[in-house]
C-alpha positions as CSV (number, residue, x, y, z in Angstrom):
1,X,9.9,25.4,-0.5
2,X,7.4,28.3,-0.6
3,X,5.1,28.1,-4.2
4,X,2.9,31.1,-5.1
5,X,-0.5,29.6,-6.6
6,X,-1.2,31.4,-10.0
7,X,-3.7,30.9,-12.6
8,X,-2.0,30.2,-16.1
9,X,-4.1,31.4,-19.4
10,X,-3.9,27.8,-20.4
11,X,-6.5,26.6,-17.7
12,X,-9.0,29.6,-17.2
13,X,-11.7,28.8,-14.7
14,X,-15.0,27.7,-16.9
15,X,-16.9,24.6,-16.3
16,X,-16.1,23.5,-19.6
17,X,-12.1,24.0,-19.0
18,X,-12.6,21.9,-16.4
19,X,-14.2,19.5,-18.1
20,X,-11.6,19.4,-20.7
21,X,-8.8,18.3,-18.2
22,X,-11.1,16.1,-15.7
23,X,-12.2,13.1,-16.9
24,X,-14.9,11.0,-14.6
25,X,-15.9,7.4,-16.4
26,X,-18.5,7.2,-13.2
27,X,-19.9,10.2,-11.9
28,X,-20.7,10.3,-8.3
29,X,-22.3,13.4,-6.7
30,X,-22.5,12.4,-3.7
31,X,-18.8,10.4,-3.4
32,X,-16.9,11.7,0.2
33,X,-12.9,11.1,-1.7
34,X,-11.8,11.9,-5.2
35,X,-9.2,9.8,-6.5
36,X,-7.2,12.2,-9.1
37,X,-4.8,10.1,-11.3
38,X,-2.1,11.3,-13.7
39,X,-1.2,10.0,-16.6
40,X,2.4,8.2,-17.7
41,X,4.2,10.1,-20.5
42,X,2.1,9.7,-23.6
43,X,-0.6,8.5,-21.4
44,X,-4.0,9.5,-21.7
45,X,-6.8,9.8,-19.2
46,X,-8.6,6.4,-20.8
47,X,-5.5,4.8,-19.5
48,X,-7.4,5.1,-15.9
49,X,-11.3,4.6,-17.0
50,X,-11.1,0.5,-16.0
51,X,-10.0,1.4,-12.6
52,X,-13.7,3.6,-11.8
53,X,-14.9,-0.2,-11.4
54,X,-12.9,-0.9,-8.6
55,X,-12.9,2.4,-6.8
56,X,-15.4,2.1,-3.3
57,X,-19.1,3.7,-3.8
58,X,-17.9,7.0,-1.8
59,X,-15.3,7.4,-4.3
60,X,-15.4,9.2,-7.6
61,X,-12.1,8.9,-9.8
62,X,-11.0,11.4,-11.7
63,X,-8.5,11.2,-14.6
64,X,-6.5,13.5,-16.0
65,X,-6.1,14.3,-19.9
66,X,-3.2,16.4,-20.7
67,X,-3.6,18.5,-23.7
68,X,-2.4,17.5,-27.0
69,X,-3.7,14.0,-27.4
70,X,-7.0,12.4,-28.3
71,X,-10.0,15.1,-28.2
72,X,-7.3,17.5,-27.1
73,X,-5.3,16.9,-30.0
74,X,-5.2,20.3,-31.2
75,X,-3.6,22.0,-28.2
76,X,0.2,22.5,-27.8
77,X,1.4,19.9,-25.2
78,X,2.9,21.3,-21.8
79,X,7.1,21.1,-21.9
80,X,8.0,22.5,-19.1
81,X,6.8,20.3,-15.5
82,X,6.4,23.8,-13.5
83,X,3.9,24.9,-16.2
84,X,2.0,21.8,-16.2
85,X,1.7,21.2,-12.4
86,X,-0.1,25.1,-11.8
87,X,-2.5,24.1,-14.8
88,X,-2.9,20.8,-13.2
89,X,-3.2,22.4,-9.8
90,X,-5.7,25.0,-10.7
91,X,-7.8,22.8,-12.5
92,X,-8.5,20.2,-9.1
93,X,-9.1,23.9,-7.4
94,X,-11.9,24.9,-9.9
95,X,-13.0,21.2,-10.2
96,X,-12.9,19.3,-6.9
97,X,-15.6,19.9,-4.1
98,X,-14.1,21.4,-1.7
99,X,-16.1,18.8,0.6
100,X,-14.3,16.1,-0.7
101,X,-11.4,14.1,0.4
102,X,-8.9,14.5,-2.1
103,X,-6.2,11.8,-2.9
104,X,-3.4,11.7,-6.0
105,X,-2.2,8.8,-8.0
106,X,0.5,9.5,-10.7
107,X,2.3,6.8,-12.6
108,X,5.8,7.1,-14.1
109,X,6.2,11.1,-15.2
110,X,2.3,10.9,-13.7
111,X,4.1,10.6,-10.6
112,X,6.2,13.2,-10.8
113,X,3.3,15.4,-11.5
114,X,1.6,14.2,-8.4
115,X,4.3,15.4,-6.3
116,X,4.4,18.9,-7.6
117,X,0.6,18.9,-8.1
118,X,0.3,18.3,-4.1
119,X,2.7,20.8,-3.3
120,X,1.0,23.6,-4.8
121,X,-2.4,22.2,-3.6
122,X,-0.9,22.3,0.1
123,X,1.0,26.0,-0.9
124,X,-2.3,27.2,-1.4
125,X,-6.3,27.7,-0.9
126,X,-8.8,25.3,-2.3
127,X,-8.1,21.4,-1.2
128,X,-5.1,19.6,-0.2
129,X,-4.5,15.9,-0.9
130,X,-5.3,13.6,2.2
131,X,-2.3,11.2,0.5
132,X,-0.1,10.7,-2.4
133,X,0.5,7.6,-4.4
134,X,3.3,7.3,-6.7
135,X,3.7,4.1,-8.9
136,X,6.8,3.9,-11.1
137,X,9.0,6.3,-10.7
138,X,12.4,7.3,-8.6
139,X,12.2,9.2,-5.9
140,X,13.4,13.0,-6.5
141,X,16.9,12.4,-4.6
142,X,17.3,9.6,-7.2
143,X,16.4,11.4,-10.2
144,X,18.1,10.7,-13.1
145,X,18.4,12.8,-16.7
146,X,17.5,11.1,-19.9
147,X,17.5,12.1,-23.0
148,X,14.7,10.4,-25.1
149,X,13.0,13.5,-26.0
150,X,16.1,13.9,-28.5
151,X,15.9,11.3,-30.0
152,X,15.5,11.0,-34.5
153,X,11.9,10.1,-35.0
154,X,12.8,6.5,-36.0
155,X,14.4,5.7,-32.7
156,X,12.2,7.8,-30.0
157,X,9.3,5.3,-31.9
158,X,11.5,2.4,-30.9
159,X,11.8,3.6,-27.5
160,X,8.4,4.1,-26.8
161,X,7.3,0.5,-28.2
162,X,10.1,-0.9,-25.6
163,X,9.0,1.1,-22.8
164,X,5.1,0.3,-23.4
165,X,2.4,2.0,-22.4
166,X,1.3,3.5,-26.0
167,X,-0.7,1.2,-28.4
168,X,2.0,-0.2,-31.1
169,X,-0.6,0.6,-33.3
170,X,-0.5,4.5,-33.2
171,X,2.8,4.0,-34.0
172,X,2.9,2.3,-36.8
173,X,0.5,3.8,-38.7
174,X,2.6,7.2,-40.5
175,X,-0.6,9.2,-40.2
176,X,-1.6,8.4,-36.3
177,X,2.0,8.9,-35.9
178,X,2.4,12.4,-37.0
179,X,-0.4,13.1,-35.1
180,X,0.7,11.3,-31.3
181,X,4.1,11.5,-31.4
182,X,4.4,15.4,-30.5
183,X,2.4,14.7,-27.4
184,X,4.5,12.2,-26.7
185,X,7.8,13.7,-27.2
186,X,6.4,16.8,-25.4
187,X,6.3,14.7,-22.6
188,X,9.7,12.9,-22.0
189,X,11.0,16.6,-22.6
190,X,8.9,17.5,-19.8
191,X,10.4,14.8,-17.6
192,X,13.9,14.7,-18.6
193,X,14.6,18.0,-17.6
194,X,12.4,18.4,-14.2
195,X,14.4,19.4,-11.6
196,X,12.8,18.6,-8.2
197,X,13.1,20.2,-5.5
198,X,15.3,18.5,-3.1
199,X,14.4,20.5,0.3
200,X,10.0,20.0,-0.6
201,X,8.2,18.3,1.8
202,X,4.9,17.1,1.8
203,X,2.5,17.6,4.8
204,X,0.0,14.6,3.8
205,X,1.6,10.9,4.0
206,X,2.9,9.0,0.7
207,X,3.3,5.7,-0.7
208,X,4.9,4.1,-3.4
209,X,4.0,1.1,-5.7
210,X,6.1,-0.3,-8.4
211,X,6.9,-3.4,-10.6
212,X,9.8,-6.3,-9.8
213,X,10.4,-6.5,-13.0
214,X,11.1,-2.4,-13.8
215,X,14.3,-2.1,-15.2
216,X,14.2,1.9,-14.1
217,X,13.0,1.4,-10.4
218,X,14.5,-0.2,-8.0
219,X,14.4,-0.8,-4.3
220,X,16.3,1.9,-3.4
221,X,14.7,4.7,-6.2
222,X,11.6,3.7,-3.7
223,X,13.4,3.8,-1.0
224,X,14.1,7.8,-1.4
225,X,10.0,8.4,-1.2
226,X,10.2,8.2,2.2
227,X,11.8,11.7,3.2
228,X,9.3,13.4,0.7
229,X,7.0,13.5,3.5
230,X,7.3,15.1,6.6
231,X,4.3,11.5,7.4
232,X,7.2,9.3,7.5
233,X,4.8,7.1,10.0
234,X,2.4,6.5,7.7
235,X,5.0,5.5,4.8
236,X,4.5,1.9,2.7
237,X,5.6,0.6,-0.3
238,X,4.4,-2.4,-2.4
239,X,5.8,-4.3,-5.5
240,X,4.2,-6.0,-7.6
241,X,4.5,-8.6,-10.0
242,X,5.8,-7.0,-13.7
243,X,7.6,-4.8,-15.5
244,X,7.2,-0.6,-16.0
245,X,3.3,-1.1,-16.8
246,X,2.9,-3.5,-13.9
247,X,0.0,-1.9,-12.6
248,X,-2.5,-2.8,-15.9
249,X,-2.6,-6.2,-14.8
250,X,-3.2,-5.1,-11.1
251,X,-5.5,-2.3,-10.5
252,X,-7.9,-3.9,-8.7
253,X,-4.9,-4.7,-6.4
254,X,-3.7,-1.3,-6.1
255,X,-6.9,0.4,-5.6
256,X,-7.8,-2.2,-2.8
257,X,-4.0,-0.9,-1.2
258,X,-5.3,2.8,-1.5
259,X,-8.5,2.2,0.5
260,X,-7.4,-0.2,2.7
261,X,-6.4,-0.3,5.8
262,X,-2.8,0.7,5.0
263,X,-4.2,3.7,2.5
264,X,-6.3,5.2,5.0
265,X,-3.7,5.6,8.1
């Protein structure tokens, strides 16, 4: 697959762009890697801020906040995943030291993201990822559609409280609602109709951690990972005890896996 880099008008390249879509709960100037991690559909980049206590000292993670939630509330949400991975893209090439070690973590459509994120990093200048991590979602061979994003307002609400990951609370609450729930639609639009490419391959290795107990992943949605990289030697997987949101109870876990022994091979 051959990717042009482009800058979309939704990023631009000021400091304080940046600073709208990089979140960094613990700076660290003088930190060697950059651990960039995506959010789950509806996410937010606070979904990531307990994991900066966890991280190594020479590691400075960065969290992405899509626009159209929280203190980007006012911005039209991303639809399209081709759209949203060259803002995403961009944005770690204007924001990211070019010094740095660079590694992706994406959960659920986060994941997804990652993927498409590190293919346009490695299409182009500016830094490539030294390894992707992908937590809760199918591999691209396995993807399946969906069609949540049509769903009456009524159900898509009961959806999202099954699936987890959103505070109940937002939801409940008529005026929060009217205010989330685009974002969040926005999203599972995004996701149900990405089409990956089948035929991409990744130069930097990839590994994939998941929950026993996730009624969308199975062994062999993780199974399909492994040709996304042409570093099939440097493949793993791990799963976890728990369901979709498996990894809020296991960070620490997972963070120890990325900088590990097994993460840095």
């Amino acid at each position: 697959m051959t990717i042009e880099p482009k800058t979309t008008a939704r990023t631009g390249d000021t400091a304080a762009t940046t600073a709208l879509w990089l979140r960094r709960p613990q700076r660290r100037p003088g930190a060697r890697t950059t651990l960039v991690c995506l959010p789950h559909a509806g996410g937010t980049a606070s979904f990531f801020v307990p994991w900066a206590a966890f991280v190594p000292l020479d590691v400075e993670l960065v969290a992405v906040q899509y626009p159209g939630r929280q203190d980007r509330l006012g911005e039209r949400p991303f639809t399209s995943m081709s759209e949203l991975a060259d803002a995403v893209a961009d944005v770690l090439r204007a924001g990211i030291p070019a010094d740095r070690e660079l590694v992706l973590f994406g959960h659920s459509m986060g994941g997804a993201l990652a993927l498409e994120t590190a293919l346009r990093l490695e299409a182009g200048p500016g830094p490539a990822p030294r390894r992707l991590y992908v937590s809760g979602h199918e591999g691209p061979r396995r993807k399946r559609r969906g069609s949540v994003h049509q769903l009456p307002e009524e159900e898509l609400v009961a959806k999202v409280k099954e699936l987890g990951g959103t505070d109940p609370r937002l939801l409940d609450d008529p005026d929060v609602r009217e205010m989330v729930l685009p974002a969040i639609r926005a999203d599972y639009r995004l996701i149900e109709t990405y089409r990956p490419d089948l035929e991409a391959r990744l130069r930097c290795p990839l590994a994939v951690f998941s929950g026993d107990q996730d009624p969308d992943v199975g062994p062999e949605d993780i199974e399909a990972w492994r040709e996304v990289s042409t570093r099939t030697d440097a493949f793993f997987s791990r799963v976890l005890p728990g369901d979709h949101f498996y990894l809020a109870q296991h960070a620490e876990r997972i963070v120890a896996e990325m900088f590990g022994p097994a993460g840095r091979a």
